[in-house]
DRENPA-242009 format. One record per residue: residue number from 1; z, y, x of N, C-alpha, C in turn. Coordinates in steps of 0.2 Angstrom, whole numbers. Layout:
REM residues N
NUM, Z, Y, X, Z, Y, X, Z, Y, X .
...
END
This chain:
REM residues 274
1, -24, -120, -53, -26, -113, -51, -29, -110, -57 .
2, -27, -102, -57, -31, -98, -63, -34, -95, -60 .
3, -39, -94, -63, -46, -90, -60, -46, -87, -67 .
4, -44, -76, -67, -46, -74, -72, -51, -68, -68 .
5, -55, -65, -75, -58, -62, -72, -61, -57, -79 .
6, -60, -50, -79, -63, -46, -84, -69, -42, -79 .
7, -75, -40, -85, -80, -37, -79, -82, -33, -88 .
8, -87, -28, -86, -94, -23, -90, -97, -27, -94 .
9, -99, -33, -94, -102, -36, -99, -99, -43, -101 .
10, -94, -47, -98, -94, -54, -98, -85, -52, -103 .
11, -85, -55, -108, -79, -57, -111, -76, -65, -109 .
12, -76, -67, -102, -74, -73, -99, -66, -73, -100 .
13, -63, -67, -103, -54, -68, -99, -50, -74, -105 .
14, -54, -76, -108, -49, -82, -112, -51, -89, -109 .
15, -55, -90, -103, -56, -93, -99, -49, -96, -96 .
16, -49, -100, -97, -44, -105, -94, -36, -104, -98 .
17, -37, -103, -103, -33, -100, -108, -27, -96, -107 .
18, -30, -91, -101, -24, -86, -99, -22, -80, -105 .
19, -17, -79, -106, -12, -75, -111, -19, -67, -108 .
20, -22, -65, -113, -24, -58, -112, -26, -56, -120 .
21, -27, -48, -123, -31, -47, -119, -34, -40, -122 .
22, -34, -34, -120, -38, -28, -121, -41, -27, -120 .
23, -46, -23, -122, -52, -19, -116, -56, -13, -122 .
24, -54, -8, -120, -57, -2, -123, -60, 4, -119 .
25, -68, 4, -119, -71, 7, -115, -70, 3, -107 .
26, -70, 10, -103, -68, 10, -97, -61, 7, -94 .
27, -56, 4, -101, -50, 3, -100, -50, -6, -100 .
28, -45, -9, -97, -43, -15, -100, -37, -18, -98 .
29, -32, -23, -101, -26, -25, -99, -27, -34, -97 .
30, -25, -35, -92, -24, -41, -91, -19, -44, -89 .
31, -17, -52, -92, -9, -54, -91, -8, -59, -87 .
32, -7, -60, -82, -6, -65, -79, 0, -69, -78 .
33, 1, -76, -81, 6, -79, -78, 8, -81, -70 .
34, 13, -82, -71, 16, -85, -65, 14, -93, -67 .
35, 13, -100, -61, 13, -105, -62, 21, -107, -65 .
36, 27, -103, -61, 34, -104, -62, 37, -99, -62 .
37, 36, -96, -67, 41, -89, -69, 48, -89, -67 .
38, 50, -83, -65, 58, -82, -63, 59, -86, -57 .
39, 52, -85, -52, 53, -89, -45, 51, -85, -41 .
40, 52, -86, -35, 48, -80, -28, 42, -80, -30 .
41, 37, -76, -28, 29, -77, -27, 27, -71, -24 .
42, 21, -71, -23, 16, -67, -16, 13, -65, -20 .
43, 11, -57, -19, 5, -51, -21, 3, -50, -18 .
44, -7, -52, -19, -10, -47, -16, -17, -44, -17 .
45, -15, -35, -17, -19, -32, -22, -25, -29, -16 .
46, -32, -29, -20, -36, -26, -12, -43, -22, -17 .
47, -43, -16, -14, -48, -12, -20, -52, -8, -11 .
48, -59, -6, -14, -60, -3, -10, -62, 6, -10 .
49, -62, 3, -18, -63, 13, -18, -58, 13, -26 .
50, -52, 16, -28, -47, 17, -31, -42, 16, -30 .
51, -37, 17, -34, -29, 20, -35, -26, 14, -36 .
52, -19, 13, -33, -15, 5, -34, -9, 7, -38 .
53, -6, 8, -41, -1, 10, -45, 4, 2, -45 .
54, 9, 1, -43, 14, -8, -44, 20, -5, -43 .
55, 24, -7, -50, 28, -5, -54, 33, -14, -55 .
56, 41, -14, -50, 44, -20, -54, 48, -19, -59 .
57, 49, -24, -64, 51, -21, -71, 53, -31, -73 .
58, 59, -31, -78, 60, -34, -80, 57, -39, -84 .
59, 53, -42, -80, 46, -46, -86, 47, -52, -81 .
60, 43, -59, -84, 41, -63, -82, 34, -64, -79 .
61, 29, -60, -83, 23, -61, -79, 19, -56, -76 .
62, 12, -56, -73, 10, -48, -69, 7, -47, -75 .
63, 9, -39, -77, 1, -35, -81, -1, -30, -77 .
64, -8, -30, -78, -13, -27, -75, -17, -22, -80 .
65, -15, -16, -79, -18, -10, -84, -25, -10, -79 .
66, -32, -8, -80, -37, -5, -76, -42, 0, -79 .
67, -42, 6, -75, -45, 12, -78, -52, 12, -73 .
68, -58, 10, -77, -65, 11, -73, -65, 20, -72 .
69, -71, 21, -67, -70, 29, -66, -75, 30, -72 .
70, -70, 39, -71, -76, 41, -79, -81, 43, -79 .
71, -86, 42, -82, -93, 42, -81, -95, 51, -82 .
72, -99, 53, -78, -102, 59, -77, -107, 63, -82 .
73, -100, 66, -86, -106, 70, -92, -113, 73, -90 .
74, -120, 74, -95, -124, 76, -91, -127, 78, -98 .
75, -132, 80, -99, -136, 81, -104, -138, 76, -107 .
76, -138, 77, -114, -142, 70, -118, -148, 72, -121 .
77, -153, 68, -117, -159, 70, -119, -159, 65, -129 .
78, -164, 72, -133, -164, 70, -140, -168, 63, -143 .
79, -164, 59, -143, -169, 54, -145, -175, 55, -148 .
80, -181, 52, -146, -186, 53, -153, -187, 50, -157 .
81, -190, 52, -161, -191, 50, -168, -190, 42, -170 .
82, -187, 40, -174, -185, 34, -174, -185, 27, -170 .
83, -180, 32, -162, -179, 29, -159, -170, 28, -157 .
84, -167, 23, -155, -159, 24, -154, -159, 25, -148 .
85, -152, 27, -146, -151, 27, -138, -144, 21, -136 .
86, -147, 17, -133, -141, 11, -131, -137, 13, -125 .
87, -132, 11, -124, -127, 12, -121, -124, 5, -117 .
88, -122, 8, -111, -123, 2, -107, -113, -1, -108 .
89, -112, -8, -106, -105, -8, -105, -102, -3, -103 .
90, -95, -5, -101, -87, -2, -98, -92, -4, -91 .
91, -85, 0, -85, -87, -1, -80, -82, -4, -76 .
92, -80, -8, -78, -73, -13, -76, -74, -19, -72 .
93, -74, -21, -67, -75, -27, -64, -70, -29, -58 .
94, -65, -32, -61, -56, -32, -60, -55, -42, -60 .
95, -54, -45, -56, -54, -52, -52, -47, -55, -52 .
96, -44, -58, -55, -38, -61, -54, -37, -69, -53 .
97, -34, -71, -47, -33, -77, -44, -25, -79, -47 .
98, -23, -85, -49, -15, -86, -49, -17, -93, -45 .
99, -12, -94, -40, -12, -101, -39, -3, -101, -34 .
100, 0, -109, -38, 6, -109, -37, 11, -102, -35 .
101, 13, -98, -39, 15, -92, -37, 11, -86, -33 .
102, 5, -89, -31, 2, -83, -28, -3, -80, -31 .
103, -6, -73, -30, -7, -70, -37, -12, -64, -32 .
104, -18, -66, -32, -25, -63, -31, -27, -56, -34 .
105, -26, -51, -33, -31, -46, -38, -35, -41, -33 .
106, -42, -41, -35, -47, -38, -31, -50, -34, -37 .
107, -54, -29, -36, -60, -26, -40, -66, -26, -37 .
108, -71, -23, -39, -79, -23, -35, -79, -18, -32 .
109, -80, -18, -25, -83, -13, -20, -88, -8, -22 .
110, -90, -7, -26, -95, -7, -30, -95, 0, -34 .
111, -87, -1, -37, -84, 4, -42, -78, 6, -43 .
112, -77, 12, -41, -70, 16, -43, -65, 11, -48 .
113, -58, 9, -46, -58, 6, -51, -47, 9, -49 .
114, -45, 10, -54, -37, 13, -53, -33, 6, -57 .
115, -29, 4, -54, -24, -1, -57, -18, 1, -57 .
116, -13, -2, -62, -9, 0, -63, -5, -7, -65 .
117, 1, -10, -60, 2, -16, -63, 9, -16, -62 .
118, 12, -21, -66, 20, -24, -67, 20, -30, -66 .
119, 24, -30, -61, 25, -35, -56, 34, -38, -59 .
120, 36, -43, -59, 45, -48, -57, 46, -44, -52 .
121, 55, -43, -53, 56, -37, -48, 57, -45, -41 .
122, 56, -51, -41, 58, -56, -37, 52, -57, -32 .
123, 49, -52, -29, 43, -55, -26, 45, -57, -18 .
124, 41, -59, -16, 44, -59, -8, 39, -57, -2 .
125, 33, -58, -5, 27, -56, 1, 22, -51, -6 .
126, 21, -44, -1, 17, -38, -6, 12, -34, -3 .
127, 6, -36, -2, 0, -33, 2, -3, -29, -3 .
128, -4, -23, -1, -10, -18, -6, -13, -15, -2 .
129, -20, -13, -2, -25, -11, 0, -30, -8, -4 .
130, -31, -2, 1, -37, 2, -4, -40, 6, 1 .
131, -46, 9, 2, -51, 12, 7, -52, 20, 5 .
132, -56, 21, 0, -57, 29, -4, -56, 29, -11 .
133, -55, 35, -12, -55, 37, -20, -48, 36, -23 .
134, -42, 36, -17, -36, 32, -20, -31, 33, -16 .
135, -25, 34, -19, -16, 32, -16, -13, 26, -18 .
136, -8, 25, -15, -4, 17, -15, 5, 20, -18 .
137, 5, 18, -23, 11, 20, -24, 16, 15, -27 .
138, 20, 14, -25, 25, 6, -28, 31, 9, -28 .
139, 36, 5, -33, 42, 5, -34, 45, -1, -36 .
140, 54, -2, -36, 57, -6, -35, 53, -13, -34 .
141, 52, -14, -30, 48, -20, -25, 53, -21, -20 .
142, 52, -29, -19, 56, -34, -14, 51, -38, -9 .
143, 53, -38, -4, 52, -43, 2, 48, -41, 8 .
144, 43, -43, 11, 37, -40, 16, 33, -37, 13 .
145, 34, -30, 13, 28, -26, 11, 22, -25, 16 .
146, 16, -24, 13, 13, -22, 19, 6, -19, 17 .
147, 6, -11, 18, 2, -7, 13, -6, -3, 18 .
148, -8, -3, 17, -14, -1, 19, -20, 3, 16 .
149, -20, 11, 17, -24, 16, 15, -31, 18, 21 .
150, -33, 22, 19, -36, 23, 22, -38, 34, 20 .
151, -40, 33, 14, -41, 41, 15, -38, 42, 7 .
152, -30, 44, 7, -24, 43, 2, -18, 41, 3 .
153, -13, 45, 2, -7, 44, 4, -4, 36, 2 .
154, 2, 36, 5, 6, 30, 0, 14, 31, 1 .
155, 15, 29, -5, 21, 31, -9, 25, 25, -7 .
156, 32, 24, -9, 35, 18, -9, 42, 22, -11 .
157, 43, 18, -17, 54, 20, -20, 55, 13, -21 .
158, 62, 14, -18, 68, 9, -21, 64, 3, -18 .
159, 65, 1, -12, 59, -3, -10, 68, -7, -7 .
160, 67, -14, -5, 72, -19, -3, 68, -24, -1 .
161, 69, -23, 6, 66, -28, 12, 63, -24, 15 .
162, 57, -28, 20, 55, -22, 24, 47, -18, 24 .
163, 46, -15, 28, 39, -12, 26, 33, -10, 34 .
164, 29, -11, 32, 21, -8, 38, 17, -7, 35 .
165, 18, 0, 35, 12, 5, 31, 9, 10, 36 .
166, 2, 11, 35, -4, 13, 37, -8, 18, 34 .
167, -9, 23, 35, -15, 26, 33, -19, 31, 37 .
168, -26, 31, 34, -28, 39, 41, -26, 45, 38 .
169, -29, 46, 32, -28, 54, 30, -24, 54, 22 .
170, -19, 54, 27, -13, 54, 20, -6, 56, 24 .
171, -2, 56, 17, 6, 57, 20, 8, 48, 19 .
172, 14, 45, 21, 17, 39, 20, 25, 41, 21 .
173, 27, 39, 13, 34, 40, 12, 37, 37, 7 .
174, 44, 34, 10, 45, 26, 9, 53, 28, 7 .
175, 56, 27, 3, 62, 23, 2, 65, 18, 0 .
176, 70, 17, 4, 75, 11, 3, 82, 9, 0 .
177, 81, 6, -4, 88, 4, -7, 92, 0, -2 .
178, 88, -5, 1, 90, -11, 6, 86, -14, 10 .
179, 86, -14, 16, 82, -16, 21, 84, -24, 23 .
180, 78, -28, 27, 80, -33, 30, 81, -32, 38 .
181, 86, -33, 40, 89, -32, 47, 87, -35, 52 .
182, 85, -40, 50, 81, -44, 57, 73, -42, 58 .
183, 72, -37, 53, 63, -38, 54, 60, -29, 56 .
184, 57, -29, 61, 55, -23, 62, 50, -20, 58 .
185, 48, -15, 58, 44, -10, 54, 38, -6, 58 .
186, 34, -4, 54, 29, 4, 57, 25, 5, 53 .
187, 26, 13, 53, 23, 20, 47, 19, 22, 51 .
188, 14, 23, 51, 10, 26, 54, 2, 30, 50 .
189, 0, 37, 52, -4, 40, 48, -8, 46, 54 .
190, -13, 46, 54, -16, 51, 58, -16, 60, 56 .
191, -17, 59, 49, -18, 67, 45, -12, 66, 40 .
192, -6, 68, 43, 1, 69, 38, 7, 68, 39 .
193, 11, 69, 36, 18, 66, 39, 22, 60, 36 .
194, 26, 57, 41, 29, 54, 41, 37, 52, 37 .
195, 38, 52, 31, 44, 54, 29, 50, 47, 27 .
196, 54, 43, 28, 56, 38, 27, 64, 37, 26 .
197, 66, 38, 21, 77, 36, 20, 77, 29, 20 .
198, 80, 28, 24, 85, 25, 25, 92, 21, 25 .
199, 96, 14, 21, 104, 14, 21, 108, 17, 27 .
200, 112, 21, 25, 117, 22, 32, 118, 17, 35 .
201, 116, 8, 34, 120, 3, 39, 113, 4, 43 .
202, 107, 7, 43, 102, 7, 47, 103, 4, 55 .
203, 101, 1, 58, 102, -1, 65, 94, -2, 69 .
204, 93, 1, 74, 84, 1, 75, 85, 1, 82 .
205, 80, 0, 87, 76, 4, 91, 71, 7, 90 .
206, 73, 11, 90, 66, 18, 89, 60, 18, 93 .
207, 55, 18, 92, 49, 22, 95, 44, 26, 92 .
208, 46, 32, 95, 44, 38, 89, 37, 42, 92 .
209, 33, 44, 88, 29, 50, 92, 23, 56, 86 .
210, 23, 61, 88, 20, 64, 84, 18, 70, 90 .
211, 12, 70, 90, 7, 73, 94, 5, 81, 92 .
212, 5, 80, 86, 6, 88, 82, 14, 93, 79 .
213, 17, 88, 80, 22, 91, 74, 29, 88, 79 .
214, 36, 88, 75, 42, 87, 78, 44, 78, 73 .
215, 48, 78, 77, 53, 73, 74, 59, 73, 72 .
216, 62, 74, 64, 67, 76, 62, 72, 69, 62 .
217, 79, 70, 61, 84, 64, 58, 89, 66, 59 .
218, 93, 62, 53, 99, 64, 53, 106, 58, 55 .
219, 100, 53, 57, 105, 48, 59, 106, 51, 66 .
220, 112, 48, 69, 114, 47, 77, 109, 42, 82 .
221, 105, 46, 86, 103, 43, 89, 102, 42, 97 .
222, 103, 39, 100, 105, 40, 108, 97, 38, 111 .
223, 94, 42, 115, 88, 42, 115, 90, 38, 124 .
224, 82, 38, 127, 84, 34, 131, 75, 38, 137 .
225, 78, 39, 143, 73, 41, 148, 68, 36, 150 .
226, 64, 33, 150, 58, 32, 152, 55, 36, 159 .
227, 54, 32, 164, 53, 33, 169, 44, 31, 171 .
228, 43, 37, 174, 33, 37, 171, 32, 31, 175 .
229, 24, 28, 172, 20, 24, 176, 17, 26, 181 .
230, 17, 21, 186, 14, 24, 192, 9, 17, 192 .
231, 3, 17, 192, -4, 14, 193, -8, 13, 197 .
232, -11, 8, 198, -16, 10, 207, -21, 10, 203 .
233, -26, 13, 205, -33, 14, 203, -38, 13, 206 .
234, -42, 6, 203, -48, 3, 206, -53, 5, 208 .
235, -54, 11, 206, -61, 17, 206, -58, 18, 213 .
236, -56, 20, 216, -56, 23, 223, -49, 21, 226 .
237, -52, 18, 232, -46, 14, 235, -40, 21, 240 .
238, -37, 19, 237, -27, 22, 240, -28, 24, 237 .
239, -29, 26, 228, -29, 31, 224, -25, 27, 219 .
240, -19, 32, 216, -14, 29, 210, -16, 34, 203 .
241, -12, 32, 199, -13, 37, 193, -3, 34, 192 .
242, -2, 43, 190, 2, 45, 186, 2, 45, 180 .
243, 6, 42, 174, 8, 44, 168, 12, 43, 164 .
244, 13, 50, 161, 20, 50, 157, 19, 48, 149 .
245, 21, 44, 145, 23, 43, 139, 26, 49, 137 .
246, 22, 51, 132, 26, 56, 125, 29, 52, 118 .
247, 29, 44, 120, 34, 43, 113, 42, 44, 114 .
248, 44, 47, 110, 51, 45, 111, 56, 38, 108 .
249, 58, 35, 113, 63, 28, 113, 70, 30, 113 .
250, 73, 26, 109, 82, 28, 106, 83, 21, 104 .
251, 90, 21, 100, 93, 17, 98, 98, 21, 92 .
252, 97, 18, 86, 101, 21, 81, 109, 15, 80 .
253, 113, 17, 81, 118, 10, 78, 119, 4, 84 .
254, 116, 7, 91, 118, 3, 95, 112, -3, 96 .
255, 108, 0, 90, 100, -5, 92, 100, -10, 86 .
256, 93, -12, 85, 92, -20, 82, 84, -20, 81 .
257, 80, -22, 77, 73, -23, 78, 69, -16, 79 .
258, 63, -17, 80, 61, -12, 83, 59, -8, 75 .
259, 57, -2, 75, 55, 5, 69, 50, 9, 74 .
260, 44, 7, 72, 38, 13, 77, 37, 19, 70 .
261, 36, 24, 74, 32, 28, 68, 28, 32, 73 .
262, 22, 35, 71, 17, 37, 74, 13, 40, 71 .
263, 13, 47, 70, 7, 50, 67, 4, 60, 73 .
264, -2, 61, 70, -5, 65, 75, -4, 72, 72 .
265, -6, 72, 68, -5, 81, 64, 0, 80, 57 .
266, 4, 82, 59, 11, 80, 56, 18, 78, 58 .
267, 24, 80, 56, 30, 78, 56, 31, 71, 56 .
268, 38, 67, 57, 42, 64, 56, 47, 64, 53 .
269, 50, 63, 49, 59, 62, 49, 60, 56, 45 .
270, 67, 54, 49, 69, 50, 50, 77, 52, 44 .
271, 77, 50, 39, 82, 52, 34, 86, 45, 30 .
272, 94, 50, 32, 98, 45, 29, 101, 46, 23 .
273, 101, 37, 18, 101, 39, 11, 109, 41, 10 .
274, 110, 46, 6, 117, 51, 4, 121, 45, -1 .
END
């Protein structure tokens, strides 16, 4: 197991003699091997306040670019009289695990912190996470994605296998080059729309709903009536409760795993790639 780690004051990254290594100001690069290059392996990125930028490209190892936030100009009071003014570190405190193909990177909760990494287009398991200050944006990426924002949208191109992205206040918009067909899916965001293509071999059960907005598509889809629930209610006896579902249920291609999407102030659509 690799245990690397760049931080503001500690030059620890030659530490277990991992391949690195930049660091200029607020910036630094870090390289991570694979235990077994040119084999599957599992990513997983987790920040709590900045930007995840994961980019696959024909490499063997991860690199990891990370941009500390930029410090807030203010006035500089004039030194006196033969006195200097010291300056504190970078503000960089960026964590990375390797063990057997799997492949750890955190930052500190603590610090705005934007990443920017190159990943083996061969991955098979891809988790990124981020809370404030930040969007999730990835391309050509393989296998179980599974992406989670909070106040930032999230991106996804040329994506091959499948995906479960979340956010509250953001848009979520995905494309596919190639789906896994056995495994079901859901997009879902409170403040945004919904946007995702498609392969024309698509084959789903639909459950759709948008509480604000419409649901667009251009595939053929045979929706399906849902008859309301009728419930007995404990509160007061012979009393039932009435209600009707506003999701809409369909079937694209005759059916296959289930596709939720779900969002409140905002569109859906549902598009198929040309």
């Amino acid at each position: 197991m690799k245990a690397i780690k760049f931080t503001s004051t500690l030059m620890l990254t030659l530490l277990l003699s991992a391949r690195l290594w930049a660091q200029d100001g607020d910036k630094g690069q870090l390289v991570v091997p694979l235990s077994e290059p040119g084999k599957p392996y599992k990513l997983d990125v987790g920040l709590v306040n900045g930007s995840i930028t994961v980019t696959g490209y024909d490499g063997k190892d991860i690199v990891i670019d990370a941009q500390g936030e930029e410090r807030k100009h203010r006035e500089k009071e004039t030194a006196p009289g033969g006195m200097k003014r010291l300056f504190a570190g970078s503000n960089l405190d960026v964590q990375a695990q390797e063990n057997n193909n799997t492949v750890s990177i955190h930052g500190s909760p603590m610090r705005t912190t934007n990443l920017t990494i190159k990943v083996p287009m061969n991955s098979t398991s891809v988790k990124l996470s981020t809370v404030n200050n930040g969007n999730i944006i990835a391309g050509n990426l393989s296998g179980d994605l599974e992406i989670r924002n909070v106040n930032g949208y999230i991106k996804l191109n040329n994506i091959a296998g499948s995906v479960v992205a979340n956010t509250v206040n953001g848009n979520v918009e995905v494309t596919f080059k190639s789906i896994d067909a056995k495994a079901a899916m859901a997009f879902s965001t409170l403040n945004g729309k919904i946007d995702v293509t498609f392969p024309a071999s698509l084959k789903a059960n639909v459950k759709l709903k948008s509480d604000q907005g419409d649901v667009f598509t251009d595939f053929d889809v045979v929706t399906e009536q849902r008859k309301p629930v009728i419930t007995k209610n404990g509160g007061e006896k012979g009393m039932y409760s009435l209600k009707m579902e506003d999701w809409v249920y369909g079937k694209i291609a005759g059916g296959g795993p289930e596709l939720l999407m779900k969002t409140t102030f905002g569109s859906i659509y549902i598009r198929k790639a040309k």
